[in-house]
C-alpha positions in Angstrom: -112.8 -6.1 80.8 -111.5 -2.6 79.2 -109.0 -1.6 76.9 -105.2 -0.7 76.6 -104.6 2.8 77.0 -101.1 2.5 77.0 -99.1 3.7 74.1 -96.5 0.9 73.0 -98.6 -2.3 73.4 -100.3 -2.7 70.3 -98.8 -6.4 70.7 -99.8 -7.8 74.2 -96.6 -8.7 75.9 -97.3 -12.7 77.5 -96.3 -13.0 81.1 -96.5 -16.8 82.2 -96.3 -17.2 86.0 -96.3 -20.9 87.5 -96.5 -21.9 91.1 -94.8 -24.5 92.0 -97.4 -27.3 93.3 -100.4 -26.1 93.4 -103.1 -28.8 93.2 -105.9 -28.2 91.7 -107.8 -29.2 95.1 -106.7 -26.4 96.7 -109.4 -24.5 94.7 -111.6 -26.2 96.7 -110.5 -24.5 100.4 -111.0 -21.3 98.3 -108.5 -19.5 100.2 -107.0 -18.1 96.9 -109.8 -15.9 95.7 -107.4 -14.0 93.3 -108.2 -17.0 90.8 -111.8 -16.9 91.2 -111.2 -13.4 89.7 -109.5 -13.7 87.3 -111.1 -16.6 86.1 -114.7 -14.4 86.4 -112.7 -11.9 83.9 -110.7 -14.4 81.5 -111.0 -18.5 81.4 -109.8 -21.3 83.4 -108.8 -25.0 82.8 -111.1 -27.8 84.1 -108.1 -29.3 85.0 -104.8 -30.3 83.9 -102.8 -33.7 84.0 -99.2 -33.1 84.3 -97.0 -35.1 81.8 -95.0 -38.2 83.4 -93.8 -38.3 85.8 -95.3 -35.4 87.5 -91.8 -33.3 89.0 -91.4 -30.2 88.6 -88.2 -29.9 86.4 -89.9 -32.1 83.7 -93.2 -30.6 83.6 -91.9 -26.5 83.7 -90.1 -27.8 81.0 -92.8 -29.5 79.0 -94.5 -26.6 79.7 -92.0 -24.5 77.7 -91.6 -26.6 74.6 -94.5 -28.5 74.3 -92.4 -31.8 74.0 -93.1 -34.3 76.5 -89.7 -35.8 79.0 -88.9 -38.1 76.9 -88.7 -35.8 74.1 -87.0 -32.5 75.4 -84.5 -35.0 77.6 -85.4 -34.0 81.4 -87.0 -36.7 82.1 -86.9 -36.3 86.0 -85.4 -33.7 88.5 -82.3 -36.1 88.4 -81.3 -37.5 85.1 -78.2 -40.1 84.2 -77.1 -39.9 80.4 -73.7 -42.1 80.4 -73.3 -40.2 77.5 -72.7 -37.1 79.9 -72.1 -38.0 82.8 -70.7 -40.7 84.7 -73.6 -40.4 87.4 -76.9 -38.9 87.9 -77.0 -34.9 87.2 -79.0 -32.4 88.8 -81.1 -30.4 86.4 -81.0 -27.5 88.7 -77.0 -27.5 88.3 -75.4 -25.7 85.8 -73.1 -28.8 84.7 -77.3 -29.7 84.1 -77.0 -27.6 80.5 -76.1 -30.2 77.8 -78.9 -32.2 79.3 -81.9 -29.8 78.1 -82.8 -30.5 73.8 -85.6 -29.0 72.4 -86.6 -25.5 71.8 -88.2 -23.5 74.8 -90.5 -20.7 73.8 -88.2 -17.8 75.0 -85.7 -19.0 72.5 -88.7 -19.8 69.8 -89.8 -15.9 70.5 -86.1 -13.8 70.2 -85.0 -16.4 67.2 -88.3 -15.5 65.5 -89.2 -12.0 66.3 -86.2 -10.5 67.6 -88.0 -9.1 70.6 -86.4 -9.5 74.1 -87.5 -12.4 77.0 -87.3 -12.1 80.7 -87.1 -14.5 82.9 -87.6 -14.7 86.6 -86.3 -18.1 87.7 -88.5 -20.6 85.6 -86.5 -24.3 84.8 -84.0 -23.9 82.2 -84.1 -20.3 81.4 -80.5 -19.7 82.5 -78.9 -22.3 80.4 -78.4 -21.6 76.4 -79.0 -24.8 75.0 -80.2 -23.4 71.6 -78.2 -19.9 71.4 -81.1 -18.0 72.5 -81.6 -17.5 76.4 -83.4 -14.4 77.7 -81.9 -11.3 77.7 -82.5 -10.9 81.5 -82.5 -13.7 83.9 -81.6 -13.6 87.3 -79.6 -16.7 89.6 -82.4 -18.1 91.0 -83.1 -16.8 94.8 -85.6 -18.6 96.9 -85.4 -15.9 99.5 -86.4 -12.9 97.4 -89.2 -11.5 98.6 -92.6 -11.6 97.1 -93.2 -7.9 97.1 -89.5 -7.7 95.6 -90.3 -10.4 93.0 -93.6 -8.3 91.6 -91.3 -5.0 91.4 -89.5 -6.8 88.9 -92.2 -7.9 87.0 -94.2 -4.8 86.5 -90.7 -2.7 86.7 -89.8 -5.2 83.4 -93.1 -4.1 81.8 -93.1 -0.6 82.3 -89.7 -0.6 79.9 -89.3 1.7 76.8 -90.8 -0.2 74.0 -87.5 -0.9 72.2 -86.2 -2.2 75.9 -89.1 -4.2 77.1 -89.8 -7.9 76.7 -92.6 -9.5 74.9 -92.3 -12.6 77.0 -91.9 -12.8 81.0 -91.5 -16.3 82.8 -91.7 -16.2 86.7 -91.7 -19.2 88.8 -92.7 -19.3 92.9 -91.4 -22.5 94.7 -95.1 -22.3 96.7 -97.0 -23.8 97.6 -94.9 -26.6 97.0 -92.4 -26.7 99.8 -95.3 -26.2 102.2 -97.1 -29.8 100.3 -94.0 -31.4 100.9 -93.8 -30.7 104.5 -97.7 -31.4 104.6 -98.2 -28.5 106.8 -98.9 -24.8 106.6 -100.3 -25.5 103.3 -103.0 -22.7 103.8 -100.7 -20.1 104.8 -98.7 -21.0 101.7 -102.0 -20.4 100.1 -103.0 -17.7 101.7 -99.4 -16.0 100.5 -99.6 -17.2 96.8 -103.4 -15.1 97.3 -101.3 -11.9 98.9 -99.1 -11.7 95.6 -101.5 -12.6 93.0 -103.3 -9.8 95.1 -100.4 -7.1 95.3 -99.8 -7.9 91.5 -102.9 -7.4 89.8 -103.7 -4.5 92.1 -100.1 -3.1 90.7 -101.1 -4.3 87.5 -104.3 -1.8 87.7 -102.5 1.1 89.1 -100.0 1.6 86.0 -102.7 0.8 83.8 -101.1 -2.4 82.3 -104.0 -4.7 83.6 -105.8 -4.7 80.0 -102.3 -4.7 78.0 -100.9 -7.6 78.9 -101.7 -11.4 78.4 -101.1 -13.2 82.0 -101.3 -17.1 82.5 -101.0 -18.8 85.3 -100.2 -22.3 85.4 -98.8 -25.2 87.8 -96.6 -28.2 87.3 -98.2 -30.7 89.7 -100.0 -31.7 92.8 -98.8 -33.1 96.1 -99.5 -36.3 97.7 -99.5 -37.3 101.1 -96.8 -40.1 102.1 -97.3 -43.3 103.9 -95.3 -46.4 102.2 -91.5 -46.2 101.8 -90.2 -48.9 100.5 -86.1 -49.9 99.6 -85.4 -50.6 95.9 -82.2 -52.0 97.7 -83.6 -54.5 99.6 -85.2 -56.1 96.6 -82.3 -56.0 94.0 -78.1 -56.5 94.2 -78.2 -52.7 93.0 -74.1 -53.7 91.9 -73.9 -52.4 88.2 -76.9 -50.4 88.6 -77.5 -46.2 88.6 -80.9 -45.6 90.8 -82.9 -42.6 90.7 -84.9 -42.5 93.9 -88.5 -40.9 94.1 -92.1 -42.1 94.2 -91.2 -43.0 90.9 -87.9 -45.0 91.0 -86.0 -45.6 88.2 -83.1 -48.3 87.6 -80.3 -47.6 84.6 -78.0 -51.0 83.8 -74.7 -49.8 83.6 -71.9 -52.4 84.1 -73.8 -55.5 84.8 -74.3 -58.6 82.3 -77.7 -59.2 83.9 -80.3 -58.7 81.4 -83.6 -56.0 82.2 -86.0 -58.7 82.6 -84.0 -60.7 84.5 -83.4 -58.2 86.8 -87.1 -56.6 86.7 -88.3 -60.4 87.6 -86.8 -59.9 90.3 -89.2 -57.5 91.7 -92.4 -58.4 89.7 -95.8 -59.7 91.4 -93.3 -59.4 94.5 -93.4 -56.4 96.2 -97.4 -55.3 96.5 -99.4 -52.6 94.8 -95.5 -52.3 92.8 -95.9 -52.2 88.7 -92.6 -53.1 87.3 -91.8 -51.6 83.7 -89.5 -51.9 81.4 -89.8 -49.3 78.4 -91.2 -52.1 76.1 -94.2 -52.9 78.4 -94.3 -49.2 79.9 -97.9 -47.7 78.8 -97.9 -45.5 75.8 -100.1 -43.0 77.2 -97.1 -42.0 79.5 -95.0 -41.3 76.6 -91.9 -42.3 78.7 -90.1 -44.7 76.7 -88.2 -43.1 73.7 -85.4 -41.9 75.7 -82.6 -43.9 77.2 -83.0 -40.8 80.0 -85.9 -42.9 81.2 -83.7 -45.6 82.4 -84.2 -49.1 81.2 -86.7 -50.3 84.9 -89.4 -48.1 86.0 -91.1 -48.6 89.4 -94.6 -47.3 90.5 -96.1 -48.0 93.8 -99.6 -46.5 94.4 -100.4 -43.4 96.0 -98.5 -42.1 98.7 -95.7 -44.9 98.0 -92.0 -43.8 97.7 -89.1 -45.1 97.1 -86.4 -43.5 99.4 -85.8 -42.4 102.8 -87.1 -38.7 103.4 -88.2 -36.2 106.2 -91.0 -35.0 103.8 -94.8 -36.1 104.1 -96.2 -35.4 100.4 -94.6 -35.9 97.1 -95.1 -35.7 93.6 -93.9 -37.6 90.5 -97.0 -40.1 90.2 -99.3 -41.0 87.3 -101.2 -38.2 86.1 -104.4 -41.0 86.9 -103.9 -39.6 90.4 -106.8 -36.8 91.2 -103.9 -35.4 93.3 -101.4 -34.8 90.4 -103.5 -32.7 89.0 -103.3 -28.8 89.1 -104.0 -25.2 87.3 -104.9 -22.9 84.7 -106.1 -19.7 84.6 -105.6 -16.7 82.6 -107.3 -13.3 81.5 -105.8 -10.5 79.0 -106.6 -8.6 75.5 -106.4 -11.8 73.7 -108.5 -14.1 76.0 -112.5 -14.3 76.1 -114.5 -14.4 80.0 -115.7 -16.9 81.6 -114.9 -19.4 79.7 -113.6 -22.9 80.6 -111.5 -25.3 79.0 -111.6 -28.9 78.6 -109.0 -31.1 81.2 -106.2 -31.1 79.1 -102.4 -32.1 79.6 -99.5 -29.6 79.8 -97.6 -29.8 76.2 -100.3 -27.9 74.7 -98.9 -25.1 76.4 -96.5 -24.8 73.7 -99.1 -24.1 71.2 -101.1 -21.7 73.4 -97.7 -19.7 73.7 -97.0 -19.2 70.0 -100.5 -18.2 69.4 -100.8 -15.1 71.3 -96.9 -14.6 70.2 -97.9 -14.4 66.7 -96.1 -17.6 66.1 -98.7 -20.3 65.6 -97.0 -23.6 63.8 -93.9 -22.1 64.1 -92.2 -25.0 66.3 -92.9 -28.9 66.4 -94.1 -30.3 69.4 -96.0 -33.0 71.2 -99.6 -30.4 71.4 -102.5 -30.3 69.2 -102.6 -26.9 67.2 -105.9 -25.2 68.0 -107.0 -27.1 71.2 -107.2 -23.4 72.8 -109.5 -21.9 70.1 -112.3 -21.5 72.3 -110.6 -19.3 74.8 -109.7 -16.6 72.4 -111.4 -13.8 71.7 -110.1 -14.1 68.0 -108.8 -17.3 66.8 -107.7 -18.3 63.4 -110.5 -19.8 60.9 -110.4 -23.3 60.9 -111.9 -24.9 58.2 -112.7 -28.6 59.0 -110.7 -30.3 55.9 -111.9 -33.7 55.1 -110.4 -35.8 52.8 -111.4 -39.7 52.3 -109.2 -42.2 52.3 -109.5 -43.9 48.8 -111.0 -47.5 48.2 -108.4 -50.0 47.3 -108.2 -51.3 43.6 -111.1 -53.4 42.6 -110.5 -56.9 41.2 -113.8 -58.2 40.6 -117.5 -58.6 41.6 -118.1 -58.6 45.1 -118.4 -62.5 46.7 -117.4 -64.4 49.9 -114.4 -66.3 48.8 -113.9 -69.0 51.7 -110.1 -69.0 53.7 -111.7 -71.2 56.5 -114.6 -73.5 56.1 -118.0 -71.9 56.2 -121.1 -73.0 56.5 -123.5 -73.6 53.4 -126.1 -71.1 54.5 -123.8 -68.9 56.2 -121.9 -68.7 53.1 -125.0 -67.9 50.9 -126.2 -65.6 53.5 -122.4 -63.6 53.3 -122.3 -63.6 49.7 -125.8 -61.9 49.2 -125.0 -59.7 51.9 -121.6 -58.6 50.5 -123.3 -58.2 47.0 -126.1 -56.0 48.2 -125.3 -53.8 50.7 -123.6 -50.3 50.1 -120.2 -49.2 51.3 -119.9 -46.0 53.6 -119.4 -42.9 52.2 -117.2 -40.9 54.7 -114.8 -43.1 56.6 -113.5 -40.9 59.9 -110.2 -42.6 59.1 -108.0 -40.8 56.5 -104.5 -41.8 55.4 -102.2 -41.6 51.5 -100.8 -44.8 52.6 -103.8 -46.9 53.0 -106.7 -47.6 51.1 -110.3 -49.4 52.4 -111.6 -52.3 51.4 -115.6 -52.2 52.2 -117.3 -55.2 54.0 -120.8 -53.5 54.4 -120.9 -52.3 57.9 -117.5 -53.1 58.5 -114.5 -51.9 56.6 -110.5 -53.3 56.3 -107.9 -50.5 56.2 -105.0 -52.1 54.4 -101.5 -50.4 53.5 -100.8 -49.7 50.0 -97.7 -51.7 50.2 -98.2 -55.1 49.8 -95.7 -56.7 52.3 -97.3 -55.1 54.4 -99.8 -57.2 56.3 -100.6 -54.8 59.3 -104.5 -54.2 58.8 -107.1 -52.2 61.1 -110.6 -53.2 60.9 -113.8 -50.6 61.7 -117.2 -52.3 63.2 -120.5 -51.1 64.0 -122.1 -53.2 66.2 -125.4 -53.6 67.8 -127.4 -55.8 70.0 -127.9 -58.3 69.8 -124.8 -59.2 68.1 -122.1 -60.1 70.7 -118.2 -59.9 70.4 -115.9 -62.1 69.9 -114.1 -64.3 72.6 -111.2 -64.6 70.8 -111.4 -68.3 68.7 -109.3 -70.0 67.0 -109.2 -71.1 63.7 -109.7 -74.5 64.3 -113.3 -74.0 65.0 -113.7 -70.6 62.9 -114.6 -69.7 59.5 -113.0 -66.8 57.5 -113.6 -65.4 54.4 -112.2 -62.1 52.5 -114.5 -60.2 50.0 -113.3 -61.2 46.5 -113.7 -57.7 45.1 -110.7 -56.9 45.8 -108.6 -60.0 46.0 -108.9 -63.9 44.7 -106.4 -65.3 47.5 -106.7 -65.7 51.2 -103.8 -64.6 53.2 -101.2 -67.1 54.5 -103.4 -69.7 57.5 -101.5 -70.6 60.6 -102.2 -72.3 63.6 -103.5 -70.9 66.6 -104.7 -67.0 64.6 -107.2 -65.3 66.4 -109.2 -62.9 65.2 -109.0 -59.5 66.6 -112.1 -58.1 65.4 -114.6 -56.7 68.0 -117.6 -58.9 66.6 -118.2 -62.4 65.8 -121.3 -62.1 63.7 -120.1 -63.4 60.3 -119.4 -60.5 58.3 -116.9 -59.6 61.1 -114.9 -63.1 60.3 -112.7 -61.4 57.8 -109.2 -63.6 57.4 -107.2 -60.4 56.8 -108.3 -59.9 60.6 -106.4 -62.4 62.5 -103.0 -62.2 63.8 -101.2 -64.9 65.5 -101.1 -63.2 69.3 -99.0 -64.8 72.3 -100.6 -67.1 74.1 -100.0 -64.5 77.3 -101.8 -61.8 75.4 -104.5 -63.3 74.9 -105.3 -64.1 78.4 -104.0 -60.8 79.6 -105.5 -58.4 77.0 -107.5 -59.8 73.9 -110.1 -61.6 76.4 -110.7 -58.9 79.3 -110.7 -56.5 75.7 -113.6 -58.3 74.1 -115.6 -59.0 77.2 -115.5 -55.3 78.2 -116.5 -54.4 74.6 -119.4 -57.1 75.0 -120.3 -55.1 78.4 -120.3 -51.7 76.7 -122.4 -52.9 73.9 -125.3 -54.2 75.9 -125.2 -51.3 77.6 -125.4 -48.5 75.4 -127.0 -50.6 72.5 -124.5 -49.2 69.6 -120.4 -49.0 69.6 -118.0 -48.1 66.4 -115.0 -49.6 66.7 -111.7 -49.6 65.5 -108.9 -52.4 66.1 -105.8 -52.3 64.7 -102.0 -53.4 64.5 -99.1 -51.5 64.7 -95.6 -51.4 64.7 -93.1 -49.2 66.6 -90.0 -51.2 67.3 -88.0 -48.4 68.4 -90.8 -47.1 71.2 -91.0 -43.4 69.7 -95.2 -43.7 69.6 -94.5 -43.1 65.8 -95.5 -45.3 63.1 -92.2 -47.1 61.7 -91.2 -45.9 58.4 -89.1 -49.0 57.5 -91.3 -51.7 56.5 -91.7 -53.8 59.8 -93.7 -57.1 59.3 -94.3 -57.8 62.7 -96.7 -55.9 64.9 -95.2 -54.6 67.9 -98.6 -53.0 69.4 -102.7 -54.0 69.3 -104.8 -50.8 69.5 -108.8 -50.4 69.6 -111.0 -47.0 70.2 -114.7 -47.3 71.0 -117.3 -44.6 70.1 -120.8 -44.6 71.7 -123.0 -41.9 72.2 -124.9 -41.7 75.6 -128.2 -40.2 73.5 -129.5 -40.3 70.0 -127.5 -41.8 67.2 -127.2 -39.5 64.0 -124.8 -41.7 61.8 -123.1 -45.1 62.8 -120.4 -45.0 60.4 -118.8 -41.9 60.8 -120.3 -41.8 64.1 -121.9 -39.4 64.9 -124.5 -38.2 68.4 -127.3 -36.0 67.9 -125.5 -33.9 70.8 -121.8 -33.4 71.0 -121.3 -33.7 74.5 -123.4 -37.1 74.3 -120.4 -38.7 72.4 -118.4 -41.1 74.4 -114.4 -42.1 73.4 -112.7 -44.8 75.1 -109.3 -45.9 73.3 -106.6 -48.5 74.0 -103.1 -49.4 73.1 -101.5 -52.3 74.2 -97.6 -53.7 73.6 -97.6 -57.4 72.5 -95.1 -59.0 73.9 -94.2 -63.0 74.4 -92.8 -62.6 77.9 -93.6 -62.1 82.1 -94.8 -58.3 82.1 -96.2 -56.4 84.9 -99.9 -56.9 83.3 -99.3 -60.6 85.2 -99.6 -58.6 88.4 -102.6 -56.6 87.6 -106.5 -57.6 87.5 -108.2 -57.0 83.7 -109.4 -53.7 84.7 -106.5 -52.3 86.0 -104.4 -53.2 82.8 -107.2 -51.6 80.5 -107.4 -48.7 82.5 -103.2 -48.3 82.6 -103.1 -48.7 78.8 -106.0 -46.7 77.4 -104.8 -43.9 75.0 -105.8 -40.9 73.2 -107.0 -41.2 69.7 -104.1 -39.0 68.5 -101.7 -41.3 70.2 -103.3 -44.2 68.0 -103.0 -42.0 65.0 -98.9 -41.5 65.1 -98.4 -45.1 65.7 -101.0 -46.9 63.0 -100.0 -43.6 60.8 -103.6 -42.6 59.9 -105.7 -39.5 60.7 -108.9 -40.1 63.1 -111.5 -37.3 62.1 -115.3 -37.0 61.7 -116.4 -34.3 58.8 -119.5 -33.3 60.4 -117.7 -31.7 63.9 -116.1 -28.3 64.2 -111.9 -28.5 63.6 -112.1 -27.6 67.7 -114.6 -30.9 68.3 -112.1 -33.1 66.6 -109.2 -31.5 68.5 -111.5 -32.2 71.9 -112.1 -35.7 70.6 -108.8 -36.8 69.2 -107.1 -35.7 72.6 -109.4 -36.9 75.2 -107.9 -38.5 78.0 -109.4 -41.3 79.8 -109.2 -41.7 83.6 -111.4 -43.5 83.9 -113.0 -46.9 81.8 -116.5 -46.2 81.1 
C-alpha cells in the first residue's frame, strides 16, 4: 500500500460499488481474481447475510441507511401501502418516492458536511425523500457500457476539489440477471473481473488508487429454482393484495375474514410452507413492524417460489440459506491489509459509512457502532465502560421463605445455602431500570417498578445438575430469598417455571409464568431438553431466561407498563476450552466462547411452529444478544473483553444450533 500524492484529498473520498447478486460462492470458481487483490491489499468480510427478505431493492437500501425493511419502508422490490397507493408500487418507479423513509447516507453526508454526492444508479438515489439527493445522478441505463460506466467514475474523481464528491454510489445489475437465467453465470463473472480490472488499473494510472476509500459490497445470492407453487390455488385471494416471489406476501384489504383464519387455511397444508403472521414471524428477521410487510408471510424452502416465471434462480429467502449470502471487500487510506471480518449482516454498513465520512454516531440506525474497528487502520478509542446494575433494596437477613411446600431438609439445606454463599460481583447484565436480587449462583433481575412482574433469571449450571422439564406447581416447591421481600408472588394454577435448572436454588417463585398449554409443548420442552443436551456436553452453561413484552412488534422493549409478556427469550454461553469465570462468563480464549440465543413469541393459538419439528423452530427463532437487549431493555456486556469483543459477541448470528 502507498500514499496519496495527490493534492486535494487530505479527506479520502468513499466510493461504494455493489454488484448486483453476487454470491459469495462464486469466490469459490475464482474467476474474479480482482477481489483476491484487493482483499491481499485491504480486508474482506467472511461473509454477509443479507437482511429479510434477501431482494435487491430492500437490501441496497438497508445498505444505505442502516435500518432494516421494516424500518426504512421498502420492504420488498414491490410494496402495497393503502396509505399510498391503491395497489402494489414498484420501487423502481418514480411514483415509488413517498415509499422510501429513513435517511440514506448521501443525504446524511451533503446535510452534514456540505460536500457534494454522486450517484451512478444505486436504489433510491434519484428520489428526494429527505431534501438531500446527490448532486449528480444519472436515469438509470442498463445498457451503458462498462468501460463508459468507469469513465464516469474516475472522470467524477478527478474534479476540482470544490466540484468533486466525497461520496460515489455505483450499482452493476451483474451478475444478477445472469443467476436468474441460471446460465452464463461465469461470463457474467468473468465481466464483473474485466471492470473491477479496467478500474483499478485506471485507478493506478491517475494516481488516485491510494486516495480514495473503495468498497465493494453485494445485496444477495441467487438460488436455483425447482418448486412453483400457486398461492391462488390455496386461498379465495377475493379481498386480498398478493405480492408474488419466493417469498409471498398476502395484505387483507376488503375482506372480513380474519389473518388467522385465512392463514389456517394454508398451515401444516402445503409441504416444506411456514405460514407467518407478523405476531408469530421470527424476531431475528426483523420483518414485522411495518404494515409494508403485509399481514401473511409465506416461505417455502430453497428453490421454492411462488409465481409463474421463465427464470431458474431467485433471491428473496432467509438469510439461513448458504446461498443468500454474498460480499465484502474493500482497500483504501483508511483500511488496514489482510484483514478479515467477522460474518456480519448488511445494516452495519451504515455505520462503516459514517466512519470514514467523519460522521460516526451521527445517524440512528439498526448497526452496532464499532463492529468495523478492526479493519481500520485508525479507529476511535474505545474504552470498555462497565457499569453494574445495582442490587435491589434489602429487607432483611437472607432466608428461604416457602411459596410452595418444600421439603424439611431441602428447606434447611436452601436456607444455609442462601445465608452463606456470596453474591457475584460483576453481573454482564446492566440496566437503570432494574435492579438484582442475588440467589448465590443464580441471580433475579426484577424491574424497579413494582407492577411490574416481567423478571429474567441468570444460571450457572453444571453437571451433574440437570434442567428443568418444565413442572408444575402442583408437584413443585418454590421459595423467594427473604432479603429482599417477606411475600411470595400471587400462585396460580398450572405456572411453570422457566428457569434453565431444577436443582433447588433454581425453584425461585418469581420464576414462573403461567405459559400456554401450546408453548409449552412447542417451545419450553424442546428448550429445556436442548439446554439439558448442551450441558452434558460441554460440562458448564450461563444462562439467561427472560420475559418480555413488545405488543406493538417493534423488537423494542414497551415503554407503557405492559403486564403481560408477549415474548420468552434465553441466551446460552459455554466455552469450548477452559473456564476463567462462570458468572460473568468468561473462556480462557476468546474465540473458545460459544453464544447461542433465542427469542420466542407466546402466543395461545395454531402457529406455524405446529408444522415444524423442535429443532427447526429453535433454529428459526434463535436471536442475537442485541436483539434480546432492545426487547427485555437491558445491556448484555462482559467487563473483561475488548468494546470490539462485546460488539462480536452481542451481534453474533446463529445459523446454525450448536
Amino acid at each position: 500500500m502507498g500514499k496519496c500524492k495527490l493534492d486535494g484529498f487530505s479527506k479520502p473520498p468513499l466510493m461504494i460499488l455493489s454488484f448486483d447478486g453476487f454470491a459469495r460462492e462464486y469466490l469459490e470458481r475464482r474467476i474474479v481474481k480482482s477481489l483476491e487483490k484487493i482483499a491481499e491489499c485491504g480486508v474482506k468480510a467472511d461473509r454477509v447475510y443479507p437482511s429479510f427478505p434477501s431482494k435487491t431493492f430492500p437490501n441496497h437500501y438497508t445498505m444505505m441507511t442502516g435500518l432494516y425493511p421494516e424500518s426504512h419502508g421498502i420492504t420488498d422490490n414491490n410494496v402495497f401501502d393503502p396509505k399510498l397507493s391503491p395497489e402494489l408500487v414498484a420501487m423502481r418507479k418514480p411514483e415509488a418516492e413517498k415509499f422510501y423513509e429513513g435517511e440514506p447516507i448521501w443525504s446524511a453526508y451533503k446535510r452534514l458536511t456540505g460536500r457534494r454526492a454522486h450517484c451512478l444508479f444505486w436504489v433510491g438515489c434519484y428520489f428526494n425523500n429527505t431534501g438531500y439527493m446527490p448532486d449528480v445522478s444519472p436515469d438509470y441505463n442498463q445498457e451503458l457500457p462498462l468501460q463508459e460506466r468507469i469513465d464516469t467514475l474516475i472522470s467524477w474523481l478527478k474534479l476540482p476539489v470544490e466540484e468533486r464528491p466525497g461520496l460515489i454510489t455505483a450499482y452493476l445489475h451483474q451478475p444478477d440477471a445472469a443467476g436468474h437465467k441460471q446460465k452464463d453465470i461465469n461470463e457474467a463473472l468473468e465481466d464483473v473481473d474485466k471492470y473491477l480490472d479496467v478500474l483499478m488499473e485506471t485507478l493506478h494510472d491517475e494516481g488516485l488508487l491510494e486516495c480514495i476509500n473503495l468498497v465493494i459490497v453485494s445485496d444477495h445470492g441467487m438460488q436455483a429454482l425447482d418448486k412453483s407453487i400457486d398461492v391462488e390455488e390455496h386461498v379465495n385471494m377475493k379481498g386480498f393484495i398478493l405480492s408474488k416471489g419466493v417469498v409471498a406476501r398476502l395484505h387483507l384489504n376488503g375482506t372480513d375474514r380474519s389473518v388467522d383464519e385465512v392463514a389456517d387455511e394454508m398451515r401444516c397444508k402445503i409441504d416444506g410452507i411456514k405460514v407467518n403472521t407478523v405476531k408469530d414471524i421470527p424476531l431475528r428477521k426483523h420483518y414485522s413492524k411495518s404494515s409494508r410487510v403485509g399481514d401473511i408471510v409465506i416461505e417455502g424452502k430453497p428453490g421454492t417460489y411462488f409465481y409463474k416465471s421463465g427464470d431458474r434462480g431467485d433471491h428473496g429467502y432467509d438469510y439461513y440459506n448458504e446461498n443468500m449470502h454474498t460480499v465484502m471487500f474493500a482497500r483504501g487510506p483508511s483500511f488496514r491489509q489482510n484483514v478479515t471480518v467477522p460474518p456480519y449482516q448488511n445494516d452495519q454498513y451504515m455505520n462503516l459509512w459514517l466512519s470514514l465520512l467523519g460522521l460516526e454516531g451521527a445517524v440512528e440506525n439498526n448497526g452496532t457502532i464499532g463492529f468495523f474497528d478492526s479493519v481500520l487502520k485508525n479507529p476511535p478509542i474505545r474504552e470498555n465502560k462497565w457499569d453494574s446494575i445495582e442490587e435491589c433494596n434489602n429487607y432483611g437477613s437472607p432466608d428461604a421463605l416457602q411459596c410452595e411446600k418444600i421439603p424439611t431438609e431441602e428447606w434447611k439445606k436452601l436456607s444455609n445455602h442462601l445465608e452463606t454463599c456470596s453474591s457475584p460481583k460483576d453481573l454482564p447484565i446492566y440496566s437503570t431500570n432494574h435492579c438484582f436480587q442475588s440467589y448465590c449462583e443464580n441471580s433475579l433481575i426484577v424491574n424497579k417498578k413494582e407492577n411490574d412482574h416481567k423478571t429474567t433469571v441468570i444460571e450457572v449450571l453444571t453437571k451433574p445438575t440437570s434442567t428443568n422439564k418444565q413442572r408444575t406447581l402442583e408437584n413443585e416447591f418454590s421459595f423467594v430469598n427473604t432479603k429482599y421481600t417477606d411475600e411470595c408472588p400471587n400462585t396460580e394454577e398450572n405456572k411453570v417455571f422457566f428457569t434453565a435448572g431444577s436443582n433447588a436454588i433454581s425453584k425461585i417463585a418469581s420464576a414462573q409464568y403461567k405459559f400456554p398449554s401450546v408453548f409449552i409443548k412447542n417451545v419450553l420442552e424442546p428448550l429445556s431438553l436442548k439446554t439439558e443436551e448442551y450441558l452434558q456436553r460441554f460440562g458448564k452453561l450461563f444462562v439467561v431466561s427472560g420475559l418480555a413484552s413488545d405488543a406493538n412488534l417493534d423488537g423494542i422493549s414497551d415503554n407503557e407498563e405492559v403486564k403481560t409478556p408477549t415474548h420468552f427469550y434465553r441466551i446460552l454461553v459455554t466455552c469450548t476450552g477452559n473456564w476463567l469465570s462462570a458468572n460473568p462468563p468468561l473462556c480462557k480464549k476468546y474465540n473458545e466462547m460459544k453464544v447461542l440465543a433465542f427469542v420466542l413469541p407466546i402466543l395461545d393459538q395454531k402457529t406455524t411452529m405446529d408444522c415444524m419439528s423442535s429443532d427447526e423452530i429453535l433454529l428459526d427463532y434463535t436471536a442475537t444478544i442485541e436483539d434480546i437487549e432492545r426487547i427485555a431493555g437491558f445491556r448484555f456486556q462482559i467487563g473483561a473483553l475488548s468494546h470490539q469483543q462485546n460488539v462480536y459477541l452481542r451481534r453474533n448470528i446463529t445459523t446454525s444450533l450448536w
